[in-house]
PyMOL CGO cylinders between C-alpha atoms (Angstrom):
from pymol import cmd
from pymol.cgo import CYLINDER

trace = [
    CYLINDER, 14.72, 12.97, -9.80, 17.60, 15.22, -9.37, 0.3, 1, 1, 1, 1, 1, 1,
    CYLINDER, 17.60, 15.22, -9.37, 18.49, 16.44, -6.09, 0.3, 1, 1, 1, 1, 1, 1,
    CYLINDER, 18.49, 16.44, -6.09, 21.65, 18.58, -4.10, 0.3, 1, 1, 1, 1, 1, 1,
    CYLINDER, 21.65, 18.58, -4.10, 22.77, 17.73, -0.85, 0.3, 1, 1, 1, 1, 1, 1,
    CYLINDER, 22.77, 17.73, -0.85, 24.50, 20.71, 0.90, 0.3, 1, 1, 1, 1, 1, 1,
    CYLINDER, 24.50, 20.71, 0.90, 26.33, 19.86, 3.88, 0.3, 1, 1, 1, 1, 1, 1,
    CYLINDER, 26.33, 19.86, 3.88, 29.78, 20.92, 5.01, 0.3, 1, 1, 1, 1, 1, 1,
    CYLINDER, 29.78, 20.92, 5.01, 30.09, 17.60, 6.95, 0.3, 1, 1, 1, 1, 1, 1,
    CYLINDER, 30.09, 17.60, 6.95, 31.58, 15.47, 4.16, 0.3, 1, 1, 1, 1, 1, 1,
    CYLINDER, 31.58, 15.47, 4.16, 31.03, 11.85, 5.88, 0.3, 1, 1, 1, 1, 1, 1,
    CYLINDER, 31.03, 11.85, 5.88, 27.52, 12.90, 6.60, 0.3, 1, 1, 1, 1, 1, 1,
    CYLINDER, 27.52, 12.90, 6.60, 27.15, 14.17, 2.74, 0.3, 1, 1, 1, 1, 1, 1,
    CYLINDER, 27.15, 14.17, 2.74, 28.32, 10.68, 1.36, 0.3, 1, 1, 1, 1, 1, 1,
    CYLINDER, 28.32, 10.68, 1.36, 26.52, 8.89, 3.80, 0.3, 1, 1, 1, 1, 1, 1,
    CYLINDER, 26.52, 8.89, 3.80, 23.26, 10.58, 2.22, 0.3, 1, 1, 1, 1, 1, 1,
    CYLINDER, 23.26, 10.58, 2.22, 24.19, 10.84, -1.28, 0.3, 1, 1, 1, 1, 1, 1,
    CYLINDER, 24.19, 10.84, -1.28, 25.12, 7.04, -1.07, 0.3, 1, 1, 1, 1, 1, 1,
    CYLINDER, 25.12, 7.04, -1.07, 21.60, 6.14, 0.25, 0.3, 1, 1, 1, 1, 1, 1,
    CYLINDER, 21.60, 6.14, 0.25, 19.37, 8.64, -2.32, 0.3, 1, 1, 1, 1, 1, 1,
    CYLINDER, 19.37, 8.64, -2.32, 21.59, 7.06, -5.06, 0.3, 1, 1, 1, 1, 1, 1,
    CYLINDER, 21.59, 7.06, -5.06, 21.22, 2.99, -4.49, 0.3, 1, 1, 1, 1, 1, 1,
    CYLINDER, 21.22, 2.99, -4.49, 17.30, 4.66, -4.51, 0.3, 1, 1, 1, 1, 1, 1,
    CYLINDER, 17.30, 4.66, -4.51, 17.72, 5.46, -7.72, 0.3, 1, 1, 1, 1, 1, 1,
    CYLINDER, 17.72, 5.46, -7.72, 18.18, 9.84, -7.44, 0.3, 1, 1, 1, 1, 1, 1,
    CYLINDER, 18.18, 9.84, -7.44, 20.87, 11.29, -9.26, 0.3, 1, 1, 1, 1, 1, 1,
    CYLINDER, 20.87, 11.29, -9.26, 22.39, 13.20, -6.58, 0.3, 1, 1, 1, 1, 1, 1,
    CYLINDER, 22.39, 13.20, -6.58, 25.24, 16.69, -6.16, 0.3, 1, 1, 1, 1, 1, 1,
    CYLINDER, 25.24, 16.69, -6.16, 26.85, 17.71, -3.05, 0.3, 1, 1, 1, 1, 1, 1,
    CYLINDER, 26.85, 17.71, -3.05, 27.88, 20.88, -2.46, 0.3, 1, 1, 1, 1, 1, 1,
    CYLINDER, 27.88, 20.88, -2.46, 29.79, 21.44, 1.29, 0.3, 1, 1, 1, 1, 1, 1,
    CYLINDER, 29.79, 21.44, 1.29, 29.40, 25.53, 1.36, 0.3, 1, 1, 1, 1, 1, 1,
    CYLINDER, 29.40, 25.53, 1.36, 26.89, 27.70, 1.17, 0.3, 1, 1, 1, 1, 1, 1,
    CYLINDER, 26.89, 27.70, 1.17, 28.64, 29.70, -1.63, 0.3, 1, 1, 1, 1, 1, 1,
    CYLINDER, 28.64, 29.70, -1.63, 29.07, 26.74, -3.97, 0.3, 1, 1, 1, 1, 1, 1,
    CYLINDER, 29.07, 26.74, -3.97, 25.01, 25.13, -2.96, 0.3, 1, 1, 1, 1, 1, 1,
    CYLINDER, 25.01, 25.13, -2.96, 24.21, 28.82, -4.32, 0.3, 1, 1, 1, 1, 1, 1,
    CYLINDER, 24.21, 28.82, -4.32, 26.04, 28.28, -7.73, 0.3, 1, 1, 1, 1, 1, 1,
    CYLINDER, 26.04, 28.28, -7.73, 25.24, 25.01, -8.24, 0.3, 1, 1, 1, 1, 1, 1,
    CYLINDER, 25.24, 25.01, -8.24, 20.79, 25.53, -7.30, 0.3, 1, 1, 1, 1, 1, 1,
    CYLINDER, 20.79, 25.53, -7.30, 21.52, 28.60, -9.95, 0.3, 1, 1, 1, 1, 1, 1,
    CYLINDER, 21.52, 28.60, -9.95, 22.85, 26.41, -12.77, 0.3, 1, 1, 1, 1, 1, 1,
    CYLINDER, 22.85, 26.41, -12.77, 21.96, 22.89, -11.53, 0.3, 1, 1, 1, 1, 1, 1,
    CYLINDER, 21.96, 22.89, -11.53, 17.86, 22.06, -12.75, 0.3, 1, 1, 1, 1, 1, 1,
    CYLINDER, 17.86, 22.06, -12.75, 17.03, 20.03, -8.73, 0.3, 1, 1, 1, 1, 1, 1,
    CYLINDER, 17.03, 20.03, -8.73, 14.05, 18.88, -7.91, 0.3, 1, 1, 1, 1, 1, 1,
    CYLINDER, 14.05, 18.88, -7.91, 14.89, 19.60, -4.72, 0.3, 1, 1, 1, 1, 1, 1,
    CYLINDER, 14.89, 19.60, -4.72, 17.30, 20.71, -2.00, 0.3, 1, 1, 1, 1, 1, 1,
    CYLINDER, 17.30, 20.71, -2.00, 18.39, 18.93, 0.97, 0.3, 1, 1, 1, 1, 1, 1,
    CYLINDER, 18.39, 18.93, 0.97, 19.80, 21.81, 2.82, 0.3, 1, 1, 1, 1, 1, 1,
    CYLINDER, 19.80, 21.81, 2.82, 21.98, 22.33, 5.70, 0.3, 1, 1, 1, 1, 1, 1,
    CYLINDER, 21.98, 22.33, 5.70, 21.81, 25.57, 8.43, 0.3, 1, 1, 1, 1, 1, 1,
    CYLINDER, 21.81, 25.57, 8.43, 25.34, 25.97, 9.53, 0.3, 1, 1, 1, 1, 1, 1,
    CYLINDER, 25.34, 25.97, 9.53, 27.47, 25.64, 6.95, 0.3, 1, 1, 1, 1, 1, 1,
    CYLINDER, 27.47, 25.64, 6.95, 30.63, 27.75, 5.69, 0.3, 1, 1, 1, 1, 1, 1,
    CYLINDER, 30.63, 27.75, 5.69, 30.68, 30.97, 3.92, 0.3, 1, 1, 1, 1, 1, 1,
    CYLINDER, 30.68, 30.97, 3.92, 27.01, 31.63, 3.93, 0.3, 1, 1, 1, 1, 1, 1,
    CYLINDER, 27.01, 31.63, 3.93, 24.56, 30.20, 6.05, 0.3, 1, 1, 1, 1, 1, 1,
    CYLINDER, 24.56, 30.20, 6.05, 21.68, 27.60, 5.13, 0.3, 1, 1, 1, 1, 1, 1,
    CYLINDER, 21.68, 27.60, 5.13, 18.93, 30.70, 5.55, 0.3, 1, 1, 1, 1, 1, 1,
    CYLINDER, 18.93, 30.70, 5.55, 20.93, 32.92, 3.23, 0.3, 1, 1, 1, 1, 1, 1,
    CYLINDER, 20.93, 32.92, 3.23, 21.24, 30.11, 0.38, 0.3, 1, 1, 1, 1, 1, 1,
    CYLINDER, 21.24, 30.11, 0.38, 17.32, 29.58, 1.02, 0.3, 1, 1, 1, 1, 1, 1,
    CYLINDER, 17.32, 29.58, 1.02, 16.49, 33.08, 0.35, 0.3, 1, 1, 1, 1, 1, 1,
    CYLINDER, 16.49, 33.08, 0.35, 18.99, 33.63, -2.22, 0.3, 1, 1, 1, 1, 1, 1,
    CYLINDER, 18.99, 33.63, -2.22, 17.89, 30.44, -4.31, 0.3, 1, 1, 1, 1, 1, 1,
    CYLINDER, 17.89, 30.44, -4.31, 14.23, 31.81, -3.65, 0.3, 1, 1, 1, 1, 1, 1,
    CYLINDER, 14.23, 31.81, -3.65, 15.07, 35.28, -4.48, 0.3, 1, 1, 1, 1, 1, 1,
    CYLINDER, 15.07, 35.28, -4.48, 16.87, 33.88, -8.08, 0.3, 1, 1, 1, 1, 1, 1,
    CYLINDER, 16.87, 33.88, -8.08, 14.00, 31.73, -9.07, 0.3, 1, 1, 1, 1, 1, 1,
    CYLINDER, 14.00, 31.73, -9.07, 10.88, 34.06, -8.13, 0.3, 1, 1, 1, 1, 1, 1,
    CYLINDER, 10.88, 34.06, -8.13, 10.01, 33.75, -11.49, 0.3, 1, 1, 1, 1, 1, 1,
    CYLINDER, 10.01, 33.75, -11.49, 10.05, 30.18, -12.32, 0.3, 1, 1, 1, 1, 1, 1,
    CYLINDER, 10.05, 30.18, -12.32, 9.55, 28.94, -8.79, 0.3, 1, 1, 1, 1, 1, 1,
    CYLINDER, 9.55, 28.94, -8.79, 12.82, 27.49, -6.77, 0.3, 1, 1, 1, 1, 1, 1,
    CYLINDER, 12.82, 27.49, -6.77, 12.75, 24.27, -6.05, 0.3, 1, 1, 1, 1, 1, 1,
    CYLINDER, 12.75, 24.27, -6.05, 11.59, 23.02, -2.50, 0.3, 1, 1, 1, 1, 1, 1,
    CYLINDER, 11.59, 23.02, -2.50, 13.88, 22.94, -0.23, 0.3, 1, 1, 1, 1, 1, 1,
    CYLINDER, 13.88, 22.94, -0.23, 14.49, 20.93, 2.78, 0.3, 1, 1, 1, 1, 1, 1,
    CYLINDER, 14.49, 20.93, 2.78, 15.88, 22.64, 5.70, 0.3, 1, 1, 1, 1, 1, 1,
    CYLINDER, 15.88, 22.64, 5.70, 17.56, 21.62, 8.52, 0.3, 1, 1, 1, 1, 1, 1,
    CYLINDER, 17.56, 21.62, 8.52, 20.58, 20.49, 10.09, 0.3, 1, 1, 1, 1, 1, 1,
    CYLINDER, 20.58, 20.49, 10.09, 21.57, 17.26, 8.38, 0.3, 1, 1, 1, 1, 1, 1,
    CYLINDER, 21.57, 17.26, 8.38, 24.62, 15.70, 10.66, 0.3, 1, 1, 1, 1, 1, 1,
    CYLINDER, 24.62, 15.70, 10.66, 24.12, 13.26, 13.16, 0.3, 1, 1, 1, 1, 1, 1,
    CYLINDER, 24.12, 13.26, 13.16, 20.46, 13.24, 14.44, 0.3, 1, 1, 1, 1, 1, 1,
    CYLINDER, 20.46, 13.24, 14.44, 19.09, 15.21, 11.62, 0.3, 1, 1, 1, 1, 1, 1,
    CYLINDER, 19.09, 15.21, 11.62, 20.77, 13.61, 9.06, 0.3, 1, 1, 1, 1, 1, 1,
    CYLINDER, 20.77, 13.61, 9.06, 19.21, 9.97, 10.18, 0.3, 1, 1, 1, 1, 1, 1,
    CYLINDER, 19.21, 9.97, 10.18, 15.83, 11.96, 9.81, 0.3, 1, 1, 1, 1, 1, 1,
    CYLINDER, 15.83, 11.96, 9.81, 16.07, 13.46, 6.70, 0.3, 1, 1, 1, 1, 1, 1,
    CYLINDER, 16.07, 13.46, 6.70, 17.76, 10.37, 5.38, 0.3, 1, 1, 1, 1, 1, 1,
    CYLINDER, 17.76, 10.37, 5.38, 15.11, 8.12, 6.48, 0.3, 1, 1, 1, 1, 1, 1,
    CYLINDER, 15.11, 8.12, 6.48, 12.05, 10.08, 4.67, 0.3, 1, 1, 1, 1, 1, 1,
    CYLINDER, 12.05, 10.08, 4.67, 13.57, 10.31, 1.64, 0.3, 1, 1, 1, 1, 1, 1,
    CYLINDER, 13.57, 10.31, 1.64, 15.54, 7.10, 1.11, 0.3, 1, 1, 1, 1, 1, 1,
    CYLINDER, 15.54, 7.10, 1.11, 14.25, 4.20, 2.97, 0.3, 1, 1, 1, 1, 1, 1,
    CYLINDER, 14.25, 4.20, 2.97, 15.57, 0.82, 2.23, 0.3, 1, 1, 1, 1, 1, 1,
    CYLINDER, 15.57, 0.82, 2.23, 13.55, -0.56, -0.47, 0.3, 1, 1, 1, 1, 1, 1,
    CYLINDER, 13.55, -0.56, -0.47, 12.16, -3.58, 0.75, 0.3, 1, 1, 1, 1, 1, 1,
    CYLINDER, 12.16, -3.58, 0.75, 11.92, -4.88, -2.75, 0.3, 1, 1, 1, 1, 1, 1,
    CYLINDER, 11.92, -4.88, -2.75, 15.50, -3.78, -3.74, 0.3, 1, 1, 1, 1, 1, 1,
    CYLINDER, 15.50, -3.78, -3.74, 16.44, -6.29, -0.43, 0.3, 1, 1, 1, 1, 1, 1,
    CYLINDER, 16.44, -6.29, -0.43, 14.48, -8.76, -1.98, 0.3, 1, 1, 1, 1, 1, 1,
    CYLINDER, 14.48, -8.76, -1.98, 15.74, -8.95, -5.15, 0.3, 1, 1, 1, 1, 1, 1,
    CYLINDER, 15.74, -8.95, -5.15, 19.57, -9.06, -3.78, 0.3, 1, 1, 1, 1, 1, 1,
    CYLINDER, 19.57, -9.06, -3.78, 18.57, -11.81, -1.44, 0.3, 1, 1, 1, 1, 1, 1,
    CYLINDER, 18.57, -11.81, -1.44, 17.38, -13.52, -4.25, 0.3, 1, 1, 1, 1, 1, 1,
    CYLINDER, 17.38, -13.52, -4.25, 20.61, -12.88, -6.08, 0.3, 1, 1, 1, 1, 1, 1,
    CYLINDER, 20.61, -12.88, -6.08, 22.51, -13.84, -3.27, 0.3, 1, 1, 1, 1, 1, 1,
    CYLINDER, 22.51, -13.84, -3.27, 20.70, -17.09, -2.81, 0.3, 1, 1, 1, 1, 1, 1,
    CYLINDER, 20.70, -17.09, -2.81, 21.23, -17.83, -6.21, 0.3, 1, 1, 1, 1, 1, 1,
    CYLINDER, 21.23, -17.83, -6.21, 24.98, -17.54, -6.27, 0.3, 1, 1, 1, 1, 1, 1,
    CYLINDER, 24.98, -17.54, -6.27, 25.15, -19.21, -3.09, 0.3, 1, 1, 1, 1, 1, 1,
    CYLINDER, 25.15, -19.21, -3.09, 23.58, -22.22, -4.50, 0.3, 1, 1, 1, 1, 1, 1,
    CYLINDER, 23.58, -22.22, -4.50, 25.94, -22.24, -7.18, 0.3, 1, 1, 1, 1, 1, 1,
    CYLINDER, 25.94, -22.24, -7.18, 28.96, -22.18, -5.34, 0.3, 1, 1, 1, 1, 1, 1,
    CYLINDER, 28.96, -22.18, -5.34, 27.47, -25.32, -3.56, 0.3, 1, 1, 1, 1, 1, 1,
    CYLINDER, 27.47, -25.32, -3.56, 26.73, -27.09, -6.84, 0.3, 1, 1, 1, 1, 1, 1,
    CYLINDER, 26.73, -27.09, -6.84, 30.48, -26.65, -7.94, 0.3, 1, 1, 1, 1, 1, 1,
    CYLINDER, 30.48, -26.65, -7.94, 31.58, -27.68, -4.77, 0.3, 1, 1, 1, 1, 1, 1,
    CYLINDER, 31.58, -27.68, -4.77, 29.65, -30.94, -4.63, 0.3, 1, 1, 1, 1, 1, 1,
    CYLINDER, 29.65, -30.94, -4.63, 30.84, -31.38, -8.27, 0.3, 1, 1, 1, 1, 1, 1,
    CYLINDER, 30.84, -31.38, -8.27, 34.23, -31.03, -7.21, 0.3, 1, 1, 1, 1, 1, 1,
    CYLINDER, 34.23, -31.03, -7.21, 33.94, -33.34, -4.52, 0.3, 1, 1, 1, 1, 1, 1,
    CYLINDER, 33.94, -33.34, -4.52, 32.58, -36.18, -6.34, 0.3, 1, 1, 1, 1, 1, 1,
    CYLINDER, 32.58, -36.18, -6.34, 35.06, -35.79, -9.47, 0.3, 1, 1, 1, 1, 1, 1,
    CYLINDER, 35.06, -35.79, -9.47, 37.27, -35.95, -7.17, 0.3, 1, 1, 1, 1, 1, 1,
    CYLINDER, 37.27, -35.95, -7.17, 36.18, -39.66, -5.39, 0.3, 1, 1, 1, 1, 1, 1,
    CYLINDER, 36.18, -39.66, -5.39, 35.36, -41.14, -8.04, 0.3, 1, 1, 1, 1, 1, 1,
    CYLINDER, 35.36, -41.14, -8.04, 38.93, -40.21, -9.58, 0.3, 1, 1, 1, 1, 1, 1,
    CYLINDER, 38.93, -40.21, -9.58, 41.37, -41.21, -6.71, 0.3, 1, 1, 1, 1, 1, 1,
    CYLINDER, 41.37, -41.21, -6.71, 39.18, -43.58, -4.86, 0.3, 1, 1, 1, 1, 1, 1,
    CYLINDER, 39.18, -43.58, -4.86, 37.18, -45.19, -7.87, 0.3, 1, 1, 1, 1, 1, 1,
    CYLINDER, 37.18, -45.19, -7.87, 33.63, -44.98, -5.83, 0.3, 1, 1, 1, 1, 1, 1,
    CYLINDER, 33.63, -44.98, -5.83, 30.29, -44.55, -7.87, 0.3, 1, 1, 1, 1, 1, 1,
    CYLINDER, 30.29, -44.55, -7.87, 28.47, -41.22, -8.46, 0.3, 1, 1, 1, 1, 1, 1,
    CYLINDER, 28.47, -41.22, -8.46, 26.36, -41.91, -5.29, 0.3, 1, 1, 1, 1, 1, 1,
    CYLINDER, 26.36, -41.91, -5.29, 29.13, -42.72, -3.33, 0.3, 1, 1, 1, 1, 1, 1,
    CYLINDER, 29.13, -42.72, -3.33, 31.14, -39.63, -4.40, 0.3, 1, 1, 1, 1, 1, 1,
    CYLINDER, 31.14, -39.63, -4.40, 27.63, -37.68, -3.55, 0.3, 1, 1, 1, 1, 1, 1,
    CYLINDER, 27.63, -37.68, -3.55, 27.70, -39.02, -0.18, 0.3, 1, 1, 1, 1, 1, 1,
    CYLINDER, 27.70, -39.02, -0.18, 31.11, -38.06, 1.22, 0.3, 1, 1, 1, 1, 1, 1,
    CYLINDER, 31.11, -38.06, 1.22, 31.03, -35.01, -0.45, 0.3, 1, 1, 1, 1, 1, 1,
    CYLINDER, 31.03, -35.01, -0.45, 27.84, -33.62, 0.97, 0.3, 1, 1, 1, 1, 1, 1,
    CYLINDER, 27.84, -33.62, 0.97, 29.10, -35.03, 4.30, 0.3, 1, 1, 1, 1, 1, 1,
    CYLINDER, 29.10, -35.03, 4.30, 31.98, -32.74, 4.30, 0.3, 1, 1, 1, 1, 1, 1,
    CYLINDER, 31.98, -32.74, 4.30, 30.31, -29.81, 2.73, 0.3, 1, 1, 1, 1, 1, 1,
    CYLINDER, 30.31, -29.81, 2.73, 27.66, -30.47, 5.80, 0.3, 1, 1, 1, 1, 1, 1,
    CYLINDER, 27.66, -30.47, 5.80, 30.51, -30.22, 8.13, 0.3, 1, 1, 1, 1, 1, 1,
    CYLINDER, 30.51, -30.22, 8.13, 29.18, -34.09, 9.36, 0.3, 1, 1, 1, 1, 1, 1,
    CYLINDER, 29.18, -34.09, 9.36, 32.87, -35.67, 8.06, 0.3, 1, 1, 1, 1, 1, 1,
    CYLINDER, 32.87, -35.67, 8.06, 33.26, -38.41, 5.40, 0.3, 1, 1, 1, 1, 1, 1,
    CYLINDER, 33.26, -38.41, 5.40, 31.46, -41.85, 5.35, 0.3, 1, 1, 1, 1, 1, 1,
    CYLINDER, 31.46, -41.85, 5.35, 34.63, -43.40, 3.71, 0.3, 1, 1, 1, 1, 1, 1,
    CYLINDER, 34.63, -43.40, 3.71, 37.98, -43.28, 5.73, 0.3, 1, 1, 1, 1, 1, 1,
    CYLINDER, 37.98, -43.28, 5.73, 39.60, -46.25, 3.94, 0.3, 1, 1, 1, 1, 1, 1,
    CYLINDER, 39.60, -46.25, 3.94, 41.38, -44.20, 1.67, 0.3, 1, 1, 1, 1, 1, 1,
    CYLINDER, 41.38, -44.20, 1.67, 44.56, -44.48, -0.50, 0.3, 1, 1, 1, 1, 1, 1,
    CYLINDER, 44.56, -44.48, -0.50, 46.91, -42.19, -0.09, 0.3, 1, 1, 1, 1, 1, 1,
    CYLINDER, 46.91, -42.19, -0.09, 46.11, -40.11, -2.90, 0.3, 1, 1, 1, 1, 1, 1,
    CYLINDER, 46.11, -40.11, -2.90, 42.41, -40.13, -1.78, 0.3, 1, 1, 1, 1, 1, 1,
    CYLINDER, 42.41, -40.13, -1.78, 43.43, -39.10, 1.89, 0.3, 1, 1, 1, 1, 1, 1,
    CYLINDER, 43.43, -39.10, 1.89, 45.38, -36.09, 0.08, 0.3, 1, 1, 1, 1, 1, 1,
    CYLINDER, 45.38, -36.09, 0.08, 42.71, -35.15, -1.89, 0.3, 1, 1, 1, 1, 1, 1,
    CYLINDER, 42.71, -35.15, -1.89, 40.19, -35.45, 1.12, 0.3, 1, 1, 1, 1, 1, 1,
    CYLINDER, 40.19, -35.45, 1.12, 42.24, -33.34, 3.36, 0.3, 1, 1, 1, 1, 1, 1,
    CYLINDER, 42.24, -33.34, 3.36, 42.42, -30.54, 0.89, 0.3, 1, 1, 1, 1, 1, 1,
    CYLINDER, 42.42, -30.54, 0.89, 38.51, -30.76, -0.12, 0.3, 1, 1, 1, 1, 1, 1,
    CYLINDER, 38.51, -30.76, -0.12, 37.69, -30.33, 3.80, 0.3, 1, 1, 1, 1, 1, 1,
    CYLINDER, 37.69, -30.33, 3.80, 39.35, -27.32, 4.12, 0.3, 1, 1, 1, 1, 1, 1,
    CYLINDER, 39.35, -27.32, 4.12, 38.36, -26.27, 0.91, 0.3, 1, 1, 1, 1, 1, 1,
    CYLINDER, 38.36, -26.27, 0.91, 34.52, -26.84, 2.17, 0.3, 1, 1, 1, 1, 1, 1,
    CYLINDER, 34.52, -26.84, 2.17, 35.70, -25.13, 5.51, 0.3, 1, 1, 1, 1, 1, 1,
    CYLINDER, 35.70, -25.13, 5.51, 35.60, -21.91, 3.32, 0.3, 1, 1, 1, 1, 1, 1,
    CYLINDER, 35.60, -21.91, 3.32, 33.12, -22.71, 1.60, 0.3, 1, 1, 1, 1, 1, 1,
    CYLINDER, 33.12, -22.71, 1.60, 30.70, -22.74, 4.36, 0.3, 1, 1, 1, 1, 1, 1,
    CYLINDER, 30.70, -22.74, 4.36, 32.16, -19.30, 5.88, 0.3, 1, 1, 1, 1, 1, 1,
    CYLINDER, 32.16, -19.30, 5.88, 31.88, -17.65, 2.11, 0.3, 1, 1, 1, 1, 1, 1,
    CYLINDER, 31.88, -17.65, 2.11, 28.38, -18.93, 1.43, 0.3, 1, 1, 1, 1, 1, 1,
    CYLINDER, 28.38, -18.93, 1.43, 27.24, -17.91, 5.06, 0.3, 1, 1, 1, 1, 1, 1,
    CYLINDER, 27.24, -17.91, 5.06, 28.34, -14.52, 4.55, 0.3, 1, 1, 1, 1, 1, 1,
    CYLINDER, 28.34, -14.52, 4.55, 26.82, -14.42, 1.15, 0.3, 1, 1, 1, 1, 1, 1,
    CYLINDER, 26.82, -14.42, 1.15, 23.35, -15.21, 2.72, 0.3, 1, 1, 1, 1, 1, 1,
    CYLINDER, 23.35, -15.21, 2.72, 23.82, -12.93, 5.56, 0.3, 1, 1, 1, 1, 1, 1,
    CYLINDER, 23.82, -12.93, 5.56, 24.96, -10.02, 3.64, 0.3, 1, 1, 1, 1, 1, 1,
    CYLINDER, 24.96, -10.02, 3.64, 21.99, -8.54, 2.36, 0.3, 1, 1, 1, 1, 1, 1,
    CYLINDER, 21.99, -8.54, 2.36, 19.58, -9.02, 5.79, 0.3, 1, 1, 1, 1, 1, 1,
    CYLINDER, 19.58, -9.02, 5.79, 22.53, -7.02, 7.44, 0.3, 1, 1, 1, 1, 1, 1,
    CYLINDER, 22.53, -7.02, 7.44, 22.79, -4.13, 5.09, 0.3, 1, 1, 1, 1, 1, 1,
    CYLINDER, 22.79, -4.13, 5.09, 19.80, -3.89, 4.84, 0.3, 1, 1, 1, 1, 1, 1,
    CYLINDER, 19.80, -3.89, 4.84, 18.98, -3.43, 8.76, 0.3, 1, 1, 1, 1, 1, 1,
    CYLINDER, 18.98, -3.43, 8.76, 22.20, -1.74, 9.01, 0.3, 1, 1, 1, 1, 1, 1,
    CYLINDER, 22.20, -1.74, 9.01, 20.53, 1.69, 6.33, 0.3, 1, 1, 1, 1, 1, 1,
    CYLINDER, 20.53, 1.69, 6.33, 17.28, 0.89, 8.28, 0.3, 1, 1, 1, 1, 1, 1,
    CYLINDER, 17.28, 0.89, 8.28, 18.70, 2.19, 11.25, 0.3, 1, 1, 1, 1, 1, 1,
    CYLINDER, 18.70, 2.19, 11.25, 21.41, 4.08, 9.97, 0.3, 1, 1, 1, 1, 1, 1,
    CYLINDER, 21.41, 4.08, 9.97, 24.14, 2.28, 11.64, 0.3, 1, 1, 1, 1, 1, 1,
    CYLINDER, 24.14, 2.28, 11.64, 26.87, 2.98, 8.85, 0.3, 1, 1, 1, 1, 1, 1,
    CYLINDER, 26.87, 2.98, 8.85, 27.56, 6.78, 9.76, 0.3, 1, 1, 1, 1, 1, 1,
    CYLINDER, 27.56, 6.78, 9.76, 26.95, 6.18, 13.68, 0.3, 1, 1, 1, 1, 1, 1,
    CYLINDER, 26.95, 6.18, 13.68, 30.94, 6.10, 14.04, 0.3, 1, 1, 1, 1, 1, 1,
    CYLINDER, 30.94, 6.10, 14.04, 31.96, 8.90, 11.79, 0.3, 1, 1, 1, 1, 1, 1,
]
cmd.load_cgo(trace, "trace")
């Protein structure tokens, strides 16, 4: 579905073609009333999301001249209104709510990387023991999921290589924790964040 967004307001026109897009509309902006005419003449939209005040010629004249050009065919509906601040949440929200199954699916994505990142880590740690500090694959399991738990190591009789190596794996899992927290988080708070259209509140 293709649509045009005419708004002179150009945060408030990328905040709305972003959203129609990640929903899957192929989206134009046009941020005058001269150039929404032009482009509704040439352009083949589905429909118009159409601002009132905008420069050059008003959101009633492009209306009536887009109606007036495509008597014949039929112009393509348009939705009127003003589209900044509380209008544009409005108009925003019927058209392109967040896809609950789009959130799903990058949860899932995100859980799946996360997981990852854990399974190298652990792999790291215990490579790692059982290099400097000679200690069997269980062993090596244990301290490393202790630090990557944040609960410390079971071993502190280490050589000195092994203390090295330890004191760079627990920072190492510091970030680790913070990158794979984030990575789980990420998706809940976009997602609430277009739900209650947060992301243009400050512009």
């Amino acid at each position: 579905m293709k649509l045009l967004v005419v708004e002179d307001e150009r945060k408030v026109a990328s905040f709305i073609k972003h959203g129609l897009e990640e929903e899957g509309y192929t989206v134009d902006v046009a941020v005058d009333g001269e150039e929404a005419t032009l482009l509704a003449h040439v352009g083949d939209y589905d429909a118009i999301l159409l601002d009132v005040m905008l420069p050059k010629k008003n959101g009633f004249h492009v209306h009536g001249a887009i109606c007036d050009a495509n008597r014949q065919g039929g112009a393509p509906p348009t939705i009127r209104g003003r589209l900044s601040r509380g209008g544009a949440d409005m108009t925003a929200s019927s058209v392109a709510q967040p896809n609950r199954r789009r959130f799903f699916r990058r949860q899932l994505l995100h859980s799946v990387v996360s997981f990852a990142v854990l399974a190298l880590s652990l792999l790291i740690g215990m490579v790692g023991y059982r290099h400097f500090e000679g200690m069997t694959w269980l062993d090596a399991f244990l301290n490393s999921a202790m630090l990557l738990g944040g609960m410390g190591p079971v071993a502190v009789e280490l050589s000195e290589p092994g203390k090295l190596f330890a004191g760079i794996y627990a920072l190492y899992c510091g970030l680790v924790v913070i990158a794979v927290t984030g990575l789980l988080l990420a998706p809940g708070v976009h997602h609430l964040m277009k739900k209650v259209d947060w992301e243009d509140r400050d512009a």
